[in-house]
N, C-alpha and C positions, 0 to 999 in steps of 0.2 A: 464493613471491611474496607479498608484502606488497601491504595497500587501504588505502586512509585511514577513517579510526573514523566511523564514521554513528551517529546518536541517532534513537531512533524514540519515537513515543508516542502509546500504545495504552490505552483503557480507565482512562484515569487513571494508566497506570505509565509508565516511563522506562526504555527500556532501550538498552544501546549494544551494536553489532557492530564487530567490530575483526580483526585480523590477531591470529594467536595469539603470542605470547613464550615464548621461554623460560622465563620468571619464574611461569607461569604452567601448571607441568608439574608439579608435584603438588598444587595444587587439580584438574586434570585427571585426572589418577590417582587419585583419592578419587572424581570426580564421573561418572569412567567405568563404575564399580565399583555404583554408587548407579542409575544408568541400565539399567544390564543386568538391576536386579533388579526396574524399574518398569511392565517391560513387556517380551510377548512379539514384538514388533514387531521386535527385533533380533536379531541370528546368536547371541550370548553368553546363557549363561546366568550368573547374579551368578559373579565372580571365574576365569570362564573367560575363556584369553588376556589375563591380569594384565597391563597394563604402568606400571612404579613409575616413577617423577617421572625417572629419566634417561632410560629407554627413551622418555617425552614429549620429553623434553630435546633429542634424536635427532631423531627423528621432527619437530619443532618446525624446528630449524635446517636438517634438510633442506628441507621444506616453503617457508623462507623461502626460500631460495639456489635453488631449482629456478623456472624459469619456467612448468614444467608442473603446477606443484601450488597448493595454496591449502587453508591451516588457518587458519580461522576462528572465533574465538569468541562469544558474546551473554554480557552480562551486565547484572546490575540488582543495584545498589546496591553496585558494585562487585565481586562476586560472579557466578561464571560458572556461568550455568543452560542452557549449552547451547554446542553446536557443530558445526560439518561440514566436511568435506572435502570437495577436491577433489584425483585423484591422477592424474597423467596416465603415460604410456609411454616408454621411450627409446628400444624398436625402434620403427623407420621404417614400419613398416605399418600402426603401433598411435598414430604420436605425432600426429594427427588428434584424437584423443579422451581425453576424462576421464572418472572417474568419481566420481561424486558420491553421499557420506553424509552422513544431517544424526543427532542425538538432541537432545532438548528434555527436561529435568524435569519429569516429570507435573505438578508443582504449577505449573510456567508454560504448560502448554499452556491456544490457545485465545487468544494474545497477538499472533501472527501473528507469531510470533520465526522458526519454521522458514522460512515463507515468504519473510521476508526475509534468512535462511539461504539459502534457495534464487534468491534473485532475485540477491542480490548475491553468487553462485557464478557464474550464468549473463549477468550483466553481464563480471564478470571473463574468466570464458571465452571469452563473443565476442570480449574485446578482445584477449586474449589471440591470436586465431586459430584457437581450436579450432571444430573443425567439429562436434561429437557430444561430448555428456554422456549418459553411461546409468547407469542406476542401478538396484535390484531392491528389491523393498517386497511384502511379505506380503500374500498376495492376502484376506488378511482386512481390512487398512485400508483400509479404502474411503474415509476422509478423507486421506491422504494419496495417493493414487491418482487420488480427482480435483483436488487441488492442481496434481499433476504434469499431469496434462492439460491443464489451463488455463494451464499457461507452456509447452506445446508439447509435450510428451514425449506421445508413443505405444504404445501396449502392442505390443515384440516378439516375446514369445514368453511361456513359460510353464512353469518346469519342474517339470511335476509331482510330488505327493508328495515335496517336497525338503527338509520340516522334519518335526520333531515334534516337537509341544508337550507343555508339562504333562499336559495332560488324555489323552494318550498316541494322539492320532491324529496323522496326516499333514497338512499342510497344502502349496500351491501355491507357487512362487514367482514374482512375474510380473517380467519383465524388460522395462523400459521406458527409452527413450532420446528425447532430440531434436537435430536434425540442424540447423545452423545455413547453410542455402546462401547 
């Protein structure tokens, strides 16, 4: 699914959200790469689960052509510092709901880019007809945990010890959704 390009401006900066291209699957593949290694907040560790400029390419044109999906990107000064999915289902028990992931470049966090990552997911998804977006977020961010709260999503569940970090302990994963009636 494709959205029309919104411009936001935050703090003095300018930045735009857009429907993801084609053209724009290996700066993605470089910036995915770069993301995994900025923060423990994501499943990947740097360079795990590679995907090079066609596997985007893929990934990209599905996303466009599916009514159930939505890739998203943010960018400033032309340059893409961020983006999020939304993936939805094709069995019929599952095709109610999406699920939604955002990453943000540490150096732009704090701009309110996820946020509107996230707002204009769950725009699109109403209108889409979905009824549920879930999503799972490391029970250590507590800033994005209560992001998600305040656009509706609820903590359901919790699977314990389901990571481990650098520092070689376990960590939570909480799983959170909102339900659109």
């Amino acid at each position: 699914m494709v959205i029309s390009q919104q411009i936001y401006y935050v703090k003095g900066l300018q930045y735009i959200i857009r429907s993801a291209d084609i053209s724009d699957a290996h700066e993605l593949s470089h910036l995915r790469v770069q993301l995994d290694g900025e923060t423990e907040n994501l499943d990947r560790e740097p360079g795990e689960g590679y995907m090079d400029e066609c596997d985007f390419e893929k990934l990209i044109q599905r996303d466009t052509e599916s009514k159930r999906n939505l890739f998203l990107v943010a960018s400033v000064h032309n340059k893409i510092v961020g983006f999020s999915r939304c993936e939805g289902h094709d069995l019929k028990r599952f095709a109610h709901k999406v699920e939604f992931g955002v990453c943000i470049a540490k150096e732009w966090w704090g701009y309110g880019i996820g946020k509107e990552l996230l707002q204009q997911s769950i725009l699109w998804a109403d209108s889409a007809g979905m009824k549920k977006i879930t999503l799972n977020v490391l029970e250590t961010n507590k800033q994005a945990i209560d992001l998600y709260t305040k656009f509706g999503f609820e903590m359901e569940g919790v699977l314990k010890n389901d990571k481990m970090l650098s520092d070689g302990k376990y960590y939570s994963t909480v799983v959170m959704g909102r339900f659109n009636e």
